[in-house]
C-alpha positions in Angstrom: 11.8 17.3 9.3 8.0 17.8 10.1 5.0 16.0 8.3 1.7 18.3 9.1 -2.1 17.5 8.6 -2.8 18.2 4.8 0.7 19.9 4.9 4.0 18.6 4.1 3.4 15.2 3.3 -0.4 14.9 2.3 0.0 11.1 1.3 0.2 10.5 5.1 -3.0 12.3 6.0 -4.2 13.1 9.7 -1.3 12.4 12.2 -2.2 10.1 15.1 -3.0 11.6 18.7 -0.2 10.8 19.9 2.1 9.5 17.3 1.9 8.1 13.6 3.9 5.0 12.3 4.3 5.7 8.7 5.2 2.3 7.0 7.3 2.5 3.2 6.6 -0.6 1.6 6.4 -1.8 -2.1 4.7 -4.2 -4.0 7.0 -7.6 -3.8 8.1 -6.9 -0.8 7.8 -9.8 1.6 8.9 -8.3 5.1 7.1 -5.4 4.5 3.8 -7.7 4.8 5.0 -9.0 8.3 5.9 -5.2 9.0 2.5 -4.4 8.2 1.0 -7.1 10.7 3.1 -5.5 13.6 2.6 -1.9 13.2 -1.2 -2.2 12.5 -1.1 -4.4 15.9 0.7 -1.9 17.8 -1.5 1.0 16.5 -4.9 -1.0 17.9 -3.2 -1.6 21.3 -1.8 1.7 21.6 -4.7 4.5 21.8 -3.6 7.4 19.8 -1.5 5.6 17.2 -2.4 5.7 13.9 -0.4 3.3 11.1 0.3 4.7 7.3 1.8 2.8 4.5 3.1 4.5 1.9 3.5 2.8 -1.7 7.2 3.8 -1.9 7.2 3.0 -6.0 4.0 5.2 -6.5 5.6 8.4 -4.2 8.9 8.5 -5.8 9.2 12.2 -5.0 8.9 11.6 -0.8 11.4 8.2 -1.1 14.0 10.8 -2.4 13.1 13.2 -0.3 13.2 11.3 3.0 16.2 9.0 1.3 14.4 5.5 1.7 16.8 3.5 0.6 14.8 0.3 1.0 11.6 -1.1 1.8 10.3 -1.6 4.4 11.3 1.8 6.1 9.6 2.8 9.3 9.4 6.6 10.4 8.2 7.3 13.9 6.5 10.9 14.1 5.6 12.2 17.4 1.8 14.2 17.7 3.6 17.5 16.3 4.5 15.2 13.0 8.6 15.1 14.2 10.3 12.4 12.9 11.8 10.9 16.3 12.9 7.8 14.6 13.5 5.4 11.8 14.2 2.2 11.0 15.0 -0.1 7.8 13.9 -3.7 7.5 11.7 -5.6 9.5 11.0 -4.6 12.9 10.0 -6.5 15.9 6.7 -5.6 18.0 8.8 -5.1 21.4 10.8 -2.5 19.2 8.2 -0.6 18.0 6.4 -0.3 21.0 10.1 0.8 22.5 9.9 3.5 19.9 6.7 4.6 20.7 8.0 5.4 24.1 10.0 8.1 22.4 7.6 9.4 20.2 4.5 10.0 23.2 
């Protein structure tokens, strides 16, 4: 599946450069606050890396679509909007930087 500028997914906006971490969280969801802290970390180190959350309770439609079963779900697109690769639950920073290596 492919997410494009404006296009497919327009509640994830302009892609990053190089790749776009696209966070689905919800409201009460504790790890999804330290998954927040880690992915907006690796996006400053990282130039080209944008970070998106997603409400997933308020975008019902794109959970189903995409299948999130639970929060927090992370989606790694590559520059093109590819998914290359996600993840559910709380993520360390050495494994999304990992990731990244896939996605650029």
């Amino acid at each position: 599946m492919r997410v494009r500028d404006a296009g497919g997914w327009p509640e994830v906006g302009r892609l990053g450069e190089r790749a776009t971490l696209v966070q689905f969280s919800s409201a009460f969801c504790q790890p999804c606050r330290a998954t927040r802290r880690v992915l907006a970390e690796v996006a400053a180190m990282v130039p080209g890396v944008r970070h998106v959350e997603i409400d997933a309770e308020a975008e019902l439609d794109l959970v189903r679509e995409l299948r999130i079963a639970k929060t927090p779900t992370v989606l790694v697109l590559d520059a093109e909007g590819q998914i290359v690769l996600r993840a559910a639950g709380q993520p360390r920073k050495a494994d999304v930087i990992a990731a990244l290596g896939k996605a650029v």
